[in-house]
N, C-alpha and C positions, 0 to 999 in steps of 0.2 A: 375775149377781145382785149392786146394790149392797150396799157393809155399812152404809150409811146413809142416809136419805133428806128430803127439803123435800118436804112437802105444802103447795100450794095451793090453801085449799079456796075454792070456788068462788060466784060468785053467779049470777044467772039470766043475766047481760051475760057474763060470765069462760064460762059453758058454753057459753055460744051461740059466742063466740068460737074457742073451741077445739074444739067440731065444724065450724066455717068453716074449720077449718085441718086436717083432716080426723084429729082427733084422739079424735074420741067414744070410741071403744073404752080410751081410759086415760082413764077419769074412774072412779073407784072412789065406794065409800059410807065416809068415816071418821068414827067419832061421832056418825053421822047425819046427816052434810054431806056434799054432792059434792065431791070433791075430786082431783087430781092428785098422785103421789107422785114426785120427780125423785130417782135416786140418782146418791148420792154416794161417791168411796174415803175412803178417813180421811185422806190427805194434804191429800182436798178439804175435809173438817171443820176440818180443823186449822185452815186457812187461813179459814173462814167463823169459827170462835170467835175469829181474832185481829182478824178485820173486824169482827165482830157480840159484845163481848162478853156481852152477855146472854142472847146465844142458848142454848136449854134442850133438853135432847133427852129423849123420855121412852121409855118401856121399849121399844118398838118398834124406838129409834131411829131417830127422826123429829123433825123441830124446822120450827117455822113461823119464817119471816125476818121481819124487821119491815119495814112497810108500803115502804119506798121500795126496797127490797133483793127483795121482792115484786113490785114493781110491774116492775121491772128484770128479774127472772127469768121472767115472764110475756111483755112482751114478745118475750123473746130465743123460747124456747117458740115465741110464734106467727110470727116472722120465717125459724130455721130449720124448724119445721113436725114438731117431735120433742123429744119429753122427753128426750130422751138428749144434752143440749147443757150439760153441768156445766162441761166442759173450754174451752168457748167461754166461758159466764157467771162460769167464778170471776175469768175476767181482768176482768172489768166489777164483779163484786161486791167481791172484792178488793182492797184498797188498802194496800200493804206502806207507804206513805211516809204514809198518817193517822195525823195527831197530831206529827207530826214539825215543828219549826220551820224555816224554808226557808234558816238556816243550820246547820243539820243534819249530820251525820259526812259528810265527804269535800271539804266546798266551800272548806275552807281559811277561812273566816270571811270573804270577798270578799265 
């Protein structure tokens, strides 16, 4: 069981999609929306708040990604064909070197 989770929630194109991936059986009901819940360990939050700073978790601990970090996680979901692909997606959602100027610590200022 994760200790934290990305909910997806869903529209009539995103459901359909993810039963095409033979995924129906994890689509849950949250706040009255369909929706998918991806967990995450804390190492993997850690790394999502330093990509996503606004990202907000609420008492569940759960946080929705913003639309293009969404749209990235969604993919990945229907390519491997499994909610369980955090360890695949944080490399894609993640980006240790944003914000960094492209002379940045180590390039020797070349």
């Amino acid at each position: 069981m994760a200790d934290f989770y990305i909910n997806v929630f869903l529209d009539d194109e995103k459901t359909k999609k993810i039963g095409d991936a033979g995924l129906a059986d994890q689509i849950s009901e949250i706040d009255g929306k369909k929706a998918i819940q991806v967990g995450m360990t804390k190492k993997e939050k850690k790394k999502l708040v330093k990509g996503f700073t606004d990202l907000t978790f609420d008492d569940s601990n759960a946080c929705v990604l913003p639309e293009d970090g969404e749209n990235t996680l969604m993919n990945i979901i229907l390519e491997t064909q499994t909610i369980d692909c955090m360890k695949v997606a944080i490399i894609k959602l993640y980006n240790p070197l944003a914000g960094r100027s492209i002379s940045g610590r180590g390039s020797s200022g070349r």
